[in-house]
Legacy VTK file of the C-alpha trace (Angstrom):
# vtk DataFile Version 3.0
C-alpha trace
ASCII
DATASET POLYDATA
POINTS 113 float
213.473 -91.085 269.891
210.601 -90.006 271.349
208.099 -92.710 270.722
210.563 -95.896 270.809
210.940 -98.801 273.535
214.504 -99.267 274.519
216.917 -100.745 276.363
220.235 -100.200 277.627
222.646 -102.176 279.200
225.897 -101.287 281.748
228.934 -100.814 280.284
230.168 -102.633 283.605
228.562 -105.993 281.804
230.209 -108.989 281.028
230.138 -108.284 277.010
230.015 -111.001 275.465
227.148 -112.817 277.307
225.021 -109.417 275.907
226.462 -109.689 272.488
224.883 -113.393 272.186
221.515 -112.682 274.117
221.011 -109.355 271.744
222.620 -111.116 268.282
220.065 -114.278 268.727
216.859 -111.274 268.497
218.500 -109.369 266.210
221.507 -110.947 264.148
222.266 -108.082 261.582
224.039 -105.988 264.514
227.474 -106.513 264.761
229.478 -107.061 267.696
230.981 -103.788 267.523
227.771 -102.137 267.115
226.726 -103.766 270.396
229.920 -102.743 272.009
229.789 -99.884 271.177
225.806 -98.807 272.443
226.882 -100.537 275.692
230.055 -98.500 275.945
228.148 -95.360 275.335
225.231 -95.763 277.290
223.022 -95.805 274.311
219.976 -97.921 273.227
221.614 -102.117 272.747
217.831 -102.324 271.054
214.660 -100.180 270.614
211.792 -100.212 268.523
208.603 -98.343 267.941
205.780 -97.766 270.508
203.621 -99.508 268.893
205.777 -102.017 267.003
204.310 -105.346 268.556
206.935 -107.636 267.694
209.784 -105.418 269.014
208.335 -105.018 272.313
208.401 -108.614 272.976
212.062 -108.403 271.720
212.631 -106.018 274.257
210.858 -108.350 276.976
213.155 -111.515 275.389
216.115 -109.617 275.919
215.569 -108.453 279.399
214.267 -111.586 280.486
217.677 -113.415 279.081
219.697 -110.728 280.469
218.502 -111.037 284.250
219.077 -114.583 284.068
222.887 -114.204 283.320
222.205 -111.459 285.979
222.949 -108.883 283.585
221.665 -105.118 284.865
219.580 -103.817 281.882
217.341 -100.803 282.215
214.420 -100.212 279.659
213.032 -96.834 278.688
210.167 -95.744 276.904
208.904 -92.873 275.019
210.597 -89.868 275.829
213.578 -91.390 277.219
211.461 -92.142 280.795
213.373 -95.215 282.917
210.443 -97.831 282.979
210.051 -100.978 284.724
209.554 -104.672 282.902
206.134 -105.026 284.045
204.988 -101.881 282.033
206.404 -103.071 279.043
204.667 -106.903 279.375
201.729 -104.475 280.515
202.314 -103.130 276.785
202.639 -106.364 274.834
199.429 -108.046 276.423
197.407 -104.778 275.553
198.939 -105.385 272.045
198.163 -109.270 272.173
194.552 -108.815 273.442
193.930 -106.165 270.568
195.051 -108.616 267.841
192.952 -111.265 269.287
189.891 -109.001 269.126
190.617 -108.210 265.873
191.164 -111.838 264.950
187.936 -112.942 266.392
186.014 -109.321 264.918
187.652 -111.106 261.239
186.630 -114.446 262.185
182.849 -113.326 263.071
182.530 -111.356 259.897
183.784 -113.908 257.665
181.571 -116.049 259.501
178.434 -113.966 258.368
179.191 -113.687 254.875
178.621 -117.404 254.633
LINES 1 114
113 0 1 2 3 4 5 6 7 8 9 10 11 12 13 14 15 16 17 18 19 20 21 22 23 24 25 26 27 28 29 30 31 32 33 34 35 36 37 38 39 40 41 42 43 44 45 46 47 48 49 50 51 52 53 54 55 56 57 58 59 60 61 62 63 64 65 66 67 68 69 70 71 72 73 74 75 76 77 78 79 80 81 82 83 84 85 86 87 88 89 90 91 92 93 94 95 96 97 98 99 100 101 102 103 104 105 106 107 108 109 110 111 112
């Protein structure tokens, strides 16, 4: 998993305050599935580097999390413990690039007129 956003959760956790928190971003995971990554210290989520959507899944999650005061610890690329402000680092980056690209479309379209 060497170019995915994760996170992981303590297996010391109260489990099903994580189950709800994690099923409301992504429903298809069952409970056990859930219970399972906690209980084995394995990714609860991840996505893709570069996967814009599931890096502010990641940020939803850990935001919900710490306000049930729920340890979570995220991890990025190859496996490296990161901190929460690297990852919203990573999704403004991402939302400023779409935004240039939305105003670059806007501009041209705005020329062919």
């Amino acid at each position: 998993m060497c170019d995915t956003v994760g996170i992981k959760i303590s297996s010391e956790s109260p489990i099903a305050k994580c189950v709800s928190i994690i099923r409301e971003i992504e429903p298809d995971l069952s409970i056990s599935d859930i219970r399972t990554a906690i209980d084995n210290n394995e990714y609860v989520l991840s996505y893709d580097y570069t996967d814009e959507k599931g890096i502010k899944n990641i940020v939803k999650c850990y935001e919900e999390l710490e306000k049930l005061g729920i340890k979570a610890r995220l991890y990025e690329l190859d496996n490296e413990e990161c901190s929460i402000e690297l990852i919203k680092n990573l999704d403004k980056m991402y939302d400023e690039i779409s935004d240039d690209i939305d105003a670059e479309m806007e501009a041209e379209d705005n020329d062919d007129i």
